[in-house]
N, C-alpha and C positions, 0 to 999 in steps of 0.2 A: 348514661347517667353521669359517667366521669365530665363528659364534656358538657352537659347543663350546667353541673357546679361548678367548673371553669370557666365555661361565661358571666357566673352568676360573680366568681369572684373577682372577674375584670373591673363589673361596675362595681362593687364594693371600693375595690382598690382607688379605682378613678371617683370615685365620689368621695373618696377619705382624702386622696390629693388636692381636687380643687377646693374642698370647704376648709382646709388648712390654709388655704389661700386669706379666708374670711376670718380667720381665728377663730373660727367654731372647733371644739372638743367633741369626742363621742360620748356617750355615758352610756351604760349597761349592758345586756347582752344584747347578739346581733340574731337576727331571723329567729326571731322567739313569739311566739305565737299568745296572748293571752285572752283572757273571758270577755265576752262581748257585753255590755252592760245592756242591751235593748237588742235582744237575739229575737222575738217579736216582730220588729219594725224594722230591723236589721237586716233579718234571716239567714245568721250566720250565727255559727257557737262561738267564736274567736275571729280576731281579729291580729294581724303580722306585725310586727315591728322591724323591717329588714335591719336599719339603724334609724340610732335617736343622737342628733347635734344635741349642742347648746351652745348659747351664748349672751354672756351678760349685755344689758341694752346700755348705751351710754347715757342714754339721757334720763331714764327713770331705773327706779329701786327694781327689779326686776328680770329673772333667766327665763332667758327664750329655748323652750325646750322643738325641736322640728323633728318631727316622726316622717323618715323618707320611707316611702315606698320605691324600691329600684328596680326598674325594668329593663331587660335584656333582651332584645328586639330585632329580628333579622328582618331586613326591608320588607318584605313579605307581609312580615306582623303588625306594622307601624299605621293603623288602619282607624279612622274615625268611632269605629263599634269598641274597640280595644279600647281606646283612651277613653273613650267616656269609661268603661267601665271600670278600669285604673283611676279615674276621680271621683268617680262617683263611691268607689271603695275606701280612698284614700280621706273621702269625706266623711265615712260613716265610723274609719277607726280616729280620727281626731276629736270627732263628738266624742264618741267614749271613752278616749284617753284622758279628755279633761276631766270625769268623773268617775274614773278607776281607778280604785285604789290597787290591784292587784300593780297597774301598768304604773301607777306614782312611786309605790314601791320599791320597782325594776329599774325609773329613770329619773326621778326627778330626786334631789338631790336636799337633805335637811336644813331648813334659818333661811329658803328663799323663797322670794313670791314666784309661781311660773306662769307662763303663757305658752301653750302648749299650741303648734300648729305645722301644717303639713306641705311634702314637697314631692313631687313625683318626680321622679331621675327618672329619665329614658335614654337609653345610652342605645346605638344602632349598633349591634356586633360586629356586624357583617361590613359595615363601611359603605356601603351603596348605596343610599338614604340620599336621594336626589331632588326632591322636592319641597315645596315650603310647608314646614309643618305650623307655621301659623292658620295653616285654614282645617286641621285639623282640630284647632284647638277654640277657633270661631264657633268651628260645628259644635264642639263640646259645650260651647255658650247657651246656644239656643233651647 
């Protein structure tokens, strides 16, 4: 267990380095689980928030708030069935984030307009991630 949470916190770590690159901020808590607004359609009772960016837009009135989903991924895992289901997740917690109050709450931030939208991090633990994962993400298209 020690060592899933220690991978878990490499990508945190490396995901909070490069979007400080972008001058994205984080805002509220991290791996925090909240109410699925359409558990129904969903069929899930909650939905993850590993981290939540922001960052003001230059050109309009407006905080872009980004709900990452972060994955930690030994070559092995890095597999077309996985990402779809990692976006297809990652789809279904951005619907509802834009209509929850529980998760507006938790990240979004009072006096601004937001735009709320999603980014899957896959970070390869393991380092031997040798192939183009652009056709992994093809397949996810189709």
């Amino acid at each position: 267990m020690a060592e899933t949470a220690n991978i878990a916190a490499i990508a945190e770590k490396l995901s909070g380095e490069l979007f400080a690159e972008f001058f994205w901020k984080r805002t509220g808590p991290m791996n925090e689980n909240w109410a699925c607004e359409k558990p129904e359609h969903h069929k899930v009772k909650t939905h993850p928030s590993d981290v939540v960016f922001y960052y003001d837009e230059p050109y309009a009135k407006q905080r872009t708030y980004v709900n990452c989903d972060l994955k930690s991924y030994a070559t092995s895992s890095i597999t077309t069935p996985a990402l779809r289901g990692a976006v297809e997740s990652l789809a279904k917690q951005v619907a509802c984030a834009e209509i929850s109050e529980e998760w507006r709450a938790k990240y979004i931030h009072n006096g601004v307009t937001p735009a709320v939208s999603g980014l899957l991090f896959v970070y390869n633990h393991d380092g031997e991630y040798d192939r183009d994962f652009r056709q992994h993400l093809k397949a996810v298209q189709q």
